[in-house]
C-alpha positions, 0 to 999 in steps of 0.5 A: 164592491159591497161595502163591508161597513153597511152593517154598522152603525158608526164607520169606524175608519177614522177612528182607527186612522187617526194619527196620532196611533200610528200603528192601527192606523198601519193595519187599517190602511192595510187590511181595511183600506187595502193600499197595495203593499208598495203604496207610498203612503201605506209605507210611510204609515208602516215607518212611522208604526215602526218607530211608535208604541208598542213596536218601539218599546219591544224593540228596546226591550231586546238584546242584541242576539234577538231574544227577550228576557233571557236567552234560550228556547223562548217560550218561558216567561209566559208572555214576554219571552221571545217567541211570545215577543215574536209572535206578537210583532206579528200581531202588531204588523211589525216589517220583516225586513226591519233588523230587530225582526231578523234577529228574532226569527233567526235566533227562535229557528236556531232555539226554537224549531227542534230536530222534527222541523216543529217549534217546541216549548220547554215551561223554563224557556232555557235549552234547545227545544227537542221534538217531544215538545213540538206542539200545534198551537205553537208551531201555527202561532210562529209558522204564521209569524214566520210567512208574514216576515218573509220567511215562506221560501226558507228551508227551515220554513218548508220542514215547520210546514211539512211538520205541521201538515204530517202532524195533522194529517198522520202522513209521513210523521215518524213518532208521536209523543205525550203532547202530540199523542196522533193525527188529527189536531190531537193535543196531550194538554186538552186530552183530545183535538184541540180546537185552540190549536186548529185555529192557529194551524189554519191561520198559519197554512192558509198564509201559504199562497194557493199557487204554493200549496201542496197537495198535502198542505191542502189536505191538511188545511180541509181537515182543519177546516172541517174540524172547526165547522163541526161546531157553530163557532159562536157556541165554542163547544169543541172537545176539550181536557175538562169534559162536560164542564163549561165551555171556556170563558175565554172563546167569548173574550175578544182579545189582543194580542193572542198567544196560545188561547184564542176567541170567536173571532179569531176561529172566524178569522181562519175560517175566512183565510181558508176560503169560509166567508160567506158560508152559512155556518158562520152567520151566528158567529157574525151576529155574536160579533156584531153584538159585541159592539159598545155604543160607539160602535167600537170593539173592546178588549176582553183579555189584553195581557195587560202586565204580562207583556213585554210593553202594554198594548191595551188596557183591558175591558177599554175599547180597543182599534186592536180589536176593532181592526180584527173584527173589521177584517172579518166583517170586509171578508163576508162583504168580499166573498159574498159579493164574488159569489152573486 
């Protein structure tokens, strides 16, 4: 197989599998290396991520119902809640199975998902969420999160999916609002589609299984997808609430861990997930991500939420295996796909 490392200078997989951080080195034998899911030894790496920084310290941060900071719908505070505590565990490749992760996905399915089947926000985080408030980056963010703890065949899962799938297609979805104004990635918020929110939802439906999807569900992927190309990725220049202002900074900011705002990367991300590897259209992304490099070869964090989270993961502007892992995802997904298609 084409090795994906050929277009770096410096291998960074013993930096990122250095034991003394546990849990890049989970993702890195995971996502990189590519030990199976029942490998002993990736278990054991998972183990010991699990019972590290900064898993560690957002289980300790946790009350005993599941919720972090104050009990309620969990979006509010902005960025420690729940669902934000939730969704970056996510991120960090907690194990679904662990208790502290249960809790938490029952308590936001309880909380969180409204009447409609799609996770909602309320600015406080206290009450229930209603359906008014269902909106595409949060229902992606935590659809994802959901799929990757194991949650693919619960009911309550199957309406957030059926949600999304309708609020991005129109077929089949009851009543629009304010904040989800129509079809087709539309946002109150950014007045138009908004391309934040389509990264999100496509990262969340293609962690369905393709043996899985409906053929609604890949409607709804394949106008995502379409959404996102419409435009070169590494230039960002969706339609967005400000108009003819300035692209926003933060596509050009790698981050981790990512709450609602998201980068190049990770809009390149999903577009690998949907099949987008080795499309040509993503080349200039590729060469902005390659450049974005330090002199060690590694990735630094642009935005790491330092002093928001319920614990720091990053320090911010620092060279970061977080984001050193993500970009290597991406750079192995080329390889792959490329060398699939010769």
């Amino acid at each position: 197989m084409h090795d994906w490392r050929h277009e770096l200078d410096v291998d960074p997989l013993p930096w990122l599998l250095e034991e003394v951080d546990p849990g890049p080195r989970h993702l890195a034998l995971r996502d990189l290396v590519g030990f199976a899911a029942d490998d002993p030894a990736l278990l054991a790496a998972r183990r010991a991520a699990m019972s590290a920084d900064p898993i560690a310290s957002f289980f300790a941060a946790q009350d005993d119902e599941g919720w972090w900071v104050q009990p309620g719908n969990g979006y509010g505070p902005k960025y420690s809640g729940t669902v934000w505590s939730l969704m970056f565990l996510d991120q960090l490749g907690a194990d679904g199975a662990d208790p502290h992760v249960r809790r938490a996905c029952e308590y936001v399915l309880a909380w969180t998902q409204t009447d409609s089947g799609g996770f909602g926000f309320s600015s406080s985080g206290r009450g229930r969420s209603v359906p008014s408030s269902a909106v595409h980056c949060l229902n992606g963010n935590l659809l994802h999160a959901m799929l990757d703890f194991g949650y693919a065949a619960d009911a309550r899962i199957q309406r957030s999916i059926d949600w999304q799938v309708a609020a991005v297609t129109g077929e089949g979805m009851d009543r629009w609002y304010a904040i989800l104004p129509g079809p087709g990635l539309q946002c109150g918020g950014n007045q138009g589609p908004c391309a934040w929110g389509a990264v999100k939802v496509l990262l969340a439906l293609t962690r369905i299984p393709a043996s899985g999807r409906t053929t609604a569900v890949e409607r709804a992927i394949d106008v995502t997808a379409r959404f996102l190309l419409s435009q070169d990725p590494a230039e960002a220049s969706y339609p967005h609430a400000a108009g003819s202002s300035p692209v926003n900074g933060s596509w050009f900011k790698l981050a981790f861990p990512l709450g609602y705002v998201t980068d190049v990367l990770q809009n390149v991300e999903a577009l690998c997930a949907a099949g987008f590897a080795a499309d040509p259209r993503l080349d200039h992304a590729f060469e902005w991500l390659l450049a974005q490099r330090d002199g060690q070869g590694r990735w630094r964090n642009g935005y790491a939420y330092q002093g928001k989270l319920v614990r720091d993961i990053d320090r911010q502007g620092q060279p970061s295996k977080w984001v050193t892992i993500r970009a290597c995802r991406a750079l192995k997904a080329r390889a792959e796909a490329r060398s699939q298609a010769r």
